[in-house]
N, C-alpha and C positions, 0 to 999 in steps of 0.2 A: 183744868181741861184747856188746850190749846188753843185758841181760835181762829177758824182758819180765813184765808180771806179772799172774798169777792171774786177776786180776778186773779189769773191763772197766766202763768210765763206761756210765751209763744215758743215752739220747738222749731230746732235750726229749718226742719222740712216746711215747717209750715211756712214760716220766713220767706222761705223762697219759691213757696206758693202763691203765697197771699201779695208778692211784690216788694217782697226784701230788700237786701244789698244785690244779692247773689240773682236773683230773678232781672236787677234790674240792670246786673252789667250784663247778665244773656241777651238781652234783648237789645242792648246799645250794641254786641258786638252782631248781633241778627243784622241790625241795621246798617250798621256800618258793612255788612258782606254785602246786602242787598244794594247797596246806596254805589257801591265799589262796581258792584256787577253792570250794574244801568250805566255809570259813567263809560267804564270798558266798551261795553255794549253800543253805547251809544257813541263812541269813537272810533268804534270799528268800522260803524256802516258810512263812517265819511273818506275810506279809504277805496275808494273805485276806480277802477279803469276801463275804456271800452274805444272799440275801433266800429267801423263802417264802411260799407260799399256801394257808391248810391249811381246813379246815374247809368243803370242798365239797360239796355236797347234789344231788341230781334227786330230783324228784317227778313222778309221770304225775299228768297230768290225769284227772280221775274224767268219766266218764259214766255215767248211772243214771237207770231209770225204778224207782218203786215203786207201789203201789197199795193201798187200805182194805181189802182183800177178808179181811184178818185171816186171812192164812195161805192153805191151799191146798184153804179153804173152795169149792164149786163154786157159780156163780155161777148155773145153774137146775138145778131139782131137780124138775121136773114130773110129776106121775102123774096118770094117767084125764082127760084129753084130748080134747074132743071138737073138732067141725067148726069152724072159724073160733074158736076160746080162743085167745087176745092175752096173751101176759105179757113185762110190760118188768124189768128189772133195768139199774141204776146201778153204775158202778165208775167211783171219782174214782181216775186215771193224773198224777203226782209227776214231774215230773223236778231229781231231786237231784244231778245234775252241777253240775262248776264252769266247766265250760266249755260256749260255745252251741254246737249240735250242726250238724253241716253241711246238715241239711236236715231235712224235716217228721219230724213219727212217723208210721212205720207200722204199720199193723194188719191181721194174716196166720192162717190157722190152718194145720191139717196134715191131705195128703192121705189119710195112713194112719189117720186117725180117723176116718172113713167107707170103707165096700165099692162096689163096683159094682155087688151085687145091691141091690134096692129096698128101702130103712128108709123110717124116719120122718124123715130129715136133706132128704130129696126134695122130703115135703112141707110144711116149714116154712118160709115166706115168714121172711126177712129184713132187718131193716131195723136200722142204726146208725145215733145223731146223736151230738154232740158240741158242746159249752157250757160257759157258765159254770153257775154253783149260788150259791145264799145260805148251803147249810150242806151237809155231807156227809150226816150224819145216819148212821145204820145200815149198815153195810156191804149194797150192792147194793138200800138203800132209793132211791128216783125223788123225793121229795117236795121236796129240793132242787133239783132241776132245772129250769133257768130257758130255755125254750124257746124263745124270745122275745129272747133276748141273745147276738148271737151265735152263735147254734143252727146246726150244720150239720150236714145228711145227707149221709152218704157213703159209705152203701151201702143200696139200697133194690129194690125190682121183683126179686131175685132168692132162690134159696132158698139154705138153711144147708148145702145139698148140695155147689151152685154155691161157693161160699165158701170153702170147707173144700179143695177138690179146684183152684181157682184160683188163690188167695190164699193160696203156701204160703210164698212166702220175703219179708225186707226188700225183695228188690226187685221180686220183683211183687206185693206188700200194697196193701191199701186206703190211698193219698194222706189220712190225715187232716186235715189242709191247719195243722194244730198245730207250728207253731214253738216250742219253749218256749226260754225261758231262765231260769238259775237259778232252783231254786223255786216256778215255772210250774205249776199243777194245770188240769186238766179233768177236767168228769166227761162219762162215755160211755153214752148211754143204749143197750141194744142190746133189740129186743123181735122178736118170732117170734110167727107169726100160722098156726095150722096148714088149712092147706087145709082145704075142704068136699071131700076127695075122698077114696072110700070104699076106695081104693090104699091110703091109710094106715091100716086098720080092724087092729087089734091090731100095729101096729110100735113099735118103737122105738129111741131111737139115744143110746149112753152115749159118754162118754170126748173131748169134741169141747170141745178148747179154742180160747181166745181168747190174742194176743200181740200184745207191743204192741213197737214197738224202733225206737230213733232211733240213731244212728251220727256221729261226727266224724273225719274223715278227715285 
């Protein structure tokens, strides 16, 4: 009878199961693929380029009206008044923008600085011109004012009532028909002429401004 014995040959499969030849050059050339990849890989990502743009700025455009009037000095200051008294008063209007404005200036006042009971705003005739001048002189001094060059009325035959109460915003203001462009002055003569009517006998009328404003759209 034969005897057989203990232990049993390993078959080629198993070999390269269990960690053979063949299992163990697989796994050297596993490695060696993986090890190949990473270096690639990793010498890839030190191949970069890039550019920039740095140092980017915006600015608005400025628009700006200014005026002589040296502050929030009032520009008439009238007392004891009688029938038909004329007083004119000058204000040279700047426009110190840097860009041209889309359209004329206008000139507006505010409804709330007159009542609807009867003052003195009723009976003071109205009248605005606009020009050039030789010199500004004096804040809301006339003496520069060149009537003659230029010269335009643009609001006249109505009273300071009318005015105030009509002409309260940019867009329904008095058309000063003044385009300006950078640096542009005029001066604006505006003078009030008080009725001969005895309606007006002891009135009077404070707080009644003038505005001036151009707009670029």
């Amino acid at each position: 009878m034969t005897q057989k014995h203990g232990r049993h040959r390993m078959t080629t499969d198993q070999r390269g199961l269990n960690g053979g030849p063949i299992a163990v050059a697989a796994a050297l050339a596993a490695g060696l693929l993986i090890s190949g990849f990473t270096v690639w890989t990793a010498s890839s990502a030190a191949f970069t380029g890039s550019t920039d743009n740095t140092t980017n700025e915006w600015h608005a455009a400025k628009v700006a009206l200014t005026d002589n009037d040296g502050g929030a000095t009032a520009m008439f200051n009238q007392t004891l008044m009688t029938p038909l008294t004329s007083v004119s008063k000058c204000i040279v209007v700047t426009y110190s923008g840097d860009v041209a404005p889309t359209g004329n200036v206008m000139l507006y006042g505010l409804a709330s600085s007159v009542s609807t009971t009867p003052n003195l705003a009723q009976y003071l005739n109205l009248t605005v011109q606009v020009g050039d001048y030789s010199s500004a002189g004096a804040a809301f001094d006339c003496s520069g004012f060149d009537p003659l060059n230029a010269a335009t009325t643009i609001s006249t035959g109505t009273t300071l009532y009318t005015f105030q109460t009509t002409k309260t915003t940019f867009a329904n203001g008095v058309d000063t028909t003044w385009h300006p462009a950078a640096g542009d002055s005029k001066m604006f003569k505006i003078t009030t002429v008080l009725q001969d009517n005895n309606a007006a006998n002891d009135k009077d009328i404070t707080g009644v401004p003038f505005t001036w404003e151009v707009q670029r759209s």
